[in-house]
C-alpha positions as CSV (number, residue, x, y, z in Angstrom):
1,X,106.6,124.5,86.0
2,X,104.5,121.6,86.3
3,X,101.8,121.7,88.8
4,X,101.2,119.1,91.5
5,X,98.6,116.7,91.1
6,X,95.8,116.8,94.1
7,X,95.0,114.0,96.1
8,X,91.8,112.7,94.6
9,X,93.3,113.3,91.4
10,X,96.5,110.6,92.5
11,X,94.0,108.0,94.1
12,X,92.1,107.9,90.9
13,X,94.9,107.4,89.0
14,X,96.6,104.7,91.4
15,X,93.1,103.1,90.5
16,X,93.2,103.3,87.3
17,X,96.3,100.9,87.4
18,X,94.4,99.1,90.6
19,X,91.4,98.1,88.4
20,X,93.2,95.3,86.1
21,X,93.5,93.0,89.7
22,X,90.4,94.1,90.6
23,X,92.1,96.2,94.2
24,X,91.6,99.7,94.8
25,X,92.5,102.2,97.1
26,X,90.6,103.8,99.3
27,X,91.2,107.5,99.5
28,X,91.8,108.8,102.8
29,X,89.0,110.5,103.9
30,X,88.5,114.7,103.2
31,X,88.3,115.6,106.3
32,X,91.8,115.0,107.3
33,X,93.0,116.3,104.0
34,X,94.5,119.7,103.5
35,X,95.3,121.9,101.1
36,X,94.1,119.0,99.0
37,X,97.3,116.7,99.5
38,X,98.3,116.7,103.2
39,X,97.1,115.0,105.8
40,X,96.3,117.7,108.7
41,X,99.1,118.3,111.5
42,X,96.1,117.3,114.2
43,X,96.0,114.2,113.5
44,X,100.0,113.9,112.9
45,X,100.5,114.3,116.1
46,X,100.4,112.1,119.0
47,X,101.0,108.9,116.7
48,X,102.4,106.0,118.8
49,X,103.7,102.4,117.5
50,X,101.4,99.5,117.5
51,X,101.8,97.7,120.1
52,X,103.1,94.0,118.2
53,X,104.6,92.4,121.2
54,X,107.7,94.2,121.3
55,X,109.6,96.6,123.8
56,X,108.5,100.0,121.1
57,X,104.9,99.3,121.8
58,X,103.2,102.5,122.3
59,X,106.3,104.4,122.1
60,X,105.5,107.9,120.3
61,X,107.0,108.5,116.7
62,X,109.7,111.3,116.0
63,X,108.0,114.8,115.9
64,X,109.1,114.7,112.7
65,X,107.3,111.5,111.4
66,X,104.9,112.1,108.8
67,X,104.2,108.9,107.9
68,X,102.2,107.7,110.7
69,X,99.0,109.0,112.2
70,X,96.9,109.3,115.7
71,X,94.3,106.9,117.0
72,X,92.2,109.9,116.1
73,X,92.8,109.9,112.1
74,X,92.6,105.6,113.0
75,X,89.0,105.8,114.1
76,X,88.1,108.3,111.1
77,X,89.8,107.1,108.7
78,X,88.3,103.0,109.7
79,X,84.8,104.5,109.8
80,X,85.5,105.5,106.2
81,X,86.8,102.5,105.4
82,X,84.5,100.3,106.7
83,X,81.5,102.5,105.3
84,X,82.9,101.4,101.2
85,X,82.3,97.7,101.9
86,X,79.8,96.7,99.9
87,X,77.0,94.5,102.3
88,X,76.7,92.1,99.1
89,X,80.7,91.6,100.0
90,X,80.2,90.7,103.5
91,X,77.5,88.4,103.1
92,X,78.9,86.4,100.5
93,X,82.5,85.7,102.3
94,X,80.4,85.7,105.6
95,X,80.0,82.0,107.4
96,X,79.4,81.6,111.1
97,X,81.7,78.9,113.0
């Protein structure tokens, strides 16, 4: 039986693909991982859809949604995010009305 690959191990190779149009994607970030593929049930629950105008904003996702996450794993996993943009990348597309 084959074993499953690990999360890291699946970003890297989803970048490995990426790298040819110069995209990546950003793993999600370890400490809402577990047992090195899942996304922790804490932040599973509580998920609610955006609110984009229509009558299921904020409306909570089936308890048996595990697609979408909480405004907890949001903030995290943004802080990540915003932490592996390179500041020679902002500056350059940067310019002030």
């Amino acid at each position: 039986m084959k074993e499953a690959i690990s999360y890291p191990e699946f970003v890297a190779g989803i970048n490995r693909i990426l790298i040819a149009d110069q995209a990546v994607l950003l793993a999600q970030p370890e400490e809402t991982i577990t047992e090195n593929i899942y996304t922790k049930a804490e932040y599973k629950s509580g998920a609610v859809c955006l609110d984009v105008g229509d009558k299921s904003a904020n409306q909570p996702y089936a308890s048996e949604d595990n697609v979408h996450m909480n405004d907890e794993f949001g903030r995290i996993y943004l802080q990540h995010f915003i932490q592996q943009i390179p500041m020679s990348a902002v500056r350059q597309n940067y310019s002030p009305d």
